[in-house]
C-alpha positions in Angstrom: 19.5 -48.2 -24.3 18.4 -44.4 -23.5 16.1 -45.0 -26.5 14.8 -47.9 -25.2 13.8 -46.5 -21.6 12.4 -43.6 -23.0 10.0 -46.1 -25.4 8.8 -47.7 -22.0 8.3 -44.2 -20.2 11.9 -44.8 -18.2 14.5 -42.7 -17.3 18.2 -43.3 -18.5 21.5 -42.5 -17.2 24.8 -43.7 -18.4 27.4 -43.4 -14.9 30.7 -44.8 -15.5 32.9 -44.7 -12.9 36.4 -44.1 -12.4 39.1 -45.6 -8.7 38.8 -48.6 -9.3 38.4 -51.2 -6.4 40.1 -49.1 -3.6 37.7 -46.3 -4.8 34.8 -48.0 -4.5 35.4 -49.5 -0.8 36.5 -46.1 0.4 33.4 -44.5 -1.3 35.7 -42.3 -3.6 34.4 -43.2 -7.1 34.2 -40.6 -9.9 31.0 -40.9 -11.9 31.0 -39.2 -15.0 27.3 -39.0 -16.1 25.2 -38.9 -19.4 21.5 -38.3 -19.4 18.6 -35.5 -18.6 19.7 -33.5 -15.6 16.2 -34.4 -14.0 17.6 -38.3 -14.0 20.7 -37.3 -12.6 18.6 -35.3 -9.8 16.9 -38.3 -9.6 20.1 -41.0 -8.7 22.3 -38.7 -7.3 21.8 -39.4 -4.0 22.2 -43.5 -4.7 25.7 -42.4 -6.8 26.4 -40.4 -3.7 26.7 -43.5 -1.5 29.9 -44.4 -3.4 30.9 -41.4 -4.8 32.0 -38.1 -3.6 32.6 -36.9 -7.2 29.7 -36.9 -9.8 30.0 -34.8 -13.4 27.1 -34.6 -15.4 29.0 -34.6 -18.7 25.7 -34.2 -21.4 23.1 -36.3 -22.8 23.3 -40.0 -23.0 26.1 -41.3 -23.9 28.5 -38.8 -23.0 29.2 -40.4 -19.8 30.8 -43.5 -21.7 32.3 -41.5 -24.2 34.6 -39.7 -21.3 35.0 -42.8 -19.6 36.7 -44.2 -22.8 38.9 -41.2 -23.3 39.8 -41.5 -19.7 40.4 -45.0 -20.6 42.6 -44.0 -23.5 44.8 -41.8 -21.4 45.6 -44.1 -18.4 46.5 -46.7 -21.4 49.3 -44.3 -22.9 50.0 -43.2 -19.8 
């Protein structure tokens, strides 16, 4: 997808979130972000509005991949 965008001049970020329902009506999300800092720059005050913590993880991508591994620990948890 990050490919994509960037064929049609867009920016890309990848910002999965972890809290779950509760999290996101008490505005407590976690977004774990992949993309260019300069996107992140650029939508962090919109991820702001339902998050209080955002991690810019690396380039595209990397945002889902921690999301999975997160994923993968609540599961064996």
């Amino acid at each position: 997808m990050a490919e994509l965008a960037r064929s049609k001049q867009l920016n890309f970020v990848d910002a999965p979130v972890a809290g779950a329902t509760i999290g996101a009506q008490k505005g407590t999300l976690i977004f774990m972000v992949g993309g260019q800092p300069t996107d992140l720059k650029a939508v962090e005050p919109i991820l702001g509005n339902m998050g209080k913590t955002i991690v810019h993880i690396g380039a595209n991508g990397s945002g889902v991949a921690a999301k999975i591994c997160n994923n993968l620990l609540v599961a064996i948890r």
